[in-house]
Each structure stands twice: as structure tokens, then as C-alpha cells.
C-alpha positions, -999 to +999 in steps of 0.1 A: -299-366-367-285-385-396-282-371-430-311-393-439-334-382-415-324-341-421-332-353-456-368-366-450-373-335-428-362-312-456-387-328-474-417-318-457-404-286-454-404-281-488-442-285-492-447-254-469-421-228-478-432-192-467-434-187-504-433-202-535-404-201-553-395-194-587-395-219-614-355-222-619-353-228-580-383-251-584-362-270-611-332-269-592-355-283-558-367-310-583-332-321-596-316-323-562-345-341-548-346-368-581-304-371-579-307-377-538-335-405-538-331-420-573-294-414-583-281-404-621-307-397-647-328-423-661-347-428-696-344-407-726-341-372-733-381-359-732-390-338-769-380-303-771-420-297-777-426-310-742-413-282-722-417-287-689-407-320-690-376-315-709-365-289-683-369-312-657-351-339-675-324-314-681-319-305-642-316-337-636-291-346-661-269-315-649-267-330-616-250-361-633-227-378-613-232-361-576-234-386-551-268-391-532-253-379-496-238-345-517-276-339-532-290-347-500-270-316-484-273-295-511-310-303-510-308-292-473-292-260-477-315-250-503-346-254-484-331-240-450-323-213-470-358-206-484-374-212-456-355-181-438 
């Protein structure tokens, strides 16, 4: 199975995780998954008065220069490891 395809699987796994995680694993779920299918951040900085936003923005940004196959594995290993 190519890294792709674990990728896509990963994916759907994600939506059905024994249990919900908690929100700096959700951000860290969201900033892998952004980095691994659209690459470095894009578009400003949201406003510090828009929270959620801004945090995701911010996960993102962190992530800065890992290549897609990189956040594609650590994408894997994260869910594979919540799902256990």
C-alpha cells in the first residue's frame, strides 16, 4: 500500500476514533492533515479575536516547511495511535 493510499485510509479513520480527542491533538490532526494535502501555509495570519481560527492558522504555520510525504506519516502515526 503506497504512502498515499495509508494516507487516504488514515483519513477515514480519523472520522471514527474510539474517542474524541482533545483539542491540542485535534489541532495537531488539523495541521498535519492541511501541511500533507495542501503543503506550507497559505493567506494571512487570522485576528487574535478570532480564536479558533487563529489556532488553526498557527498549527499550520508550525508545521512550515515539512514535506508532504513527512506530514503524511506523521499523520499516520498519529491516528494509528489514537485509534489503539
Amino acid at each position: 500500500m503506497s504512502l498515499q493510499d495509508q494516507f487516504e485510509a488514515a483519513v477515514v479513520d480519523s472520522k471514527n476514533l474510539p474517542e474524541k480527542p482533545d483539542n491540542m491533538t485535534l489541532l495537531k490532526i488539523y495541521a498535519l492533515y492541511k501541511q500533507a494535502s495542501s503543503g506550507d501555509v497559505q493567506g494571512e495570519q487570522p485576528a487574535l479575536t478570532d480564536f479558533v481560527s487563529r489556532a488553526k492558522w498557527d498549527a499550520w504555520a508550525a508545521l512550515k516547511g515539512t514535506t508532504t510525504e513527512n506530514a503524511q506519516q506523521q499523520y499516520i502515526d498519529l491516528i494509528t495511535e489514537l485509534k489503539e
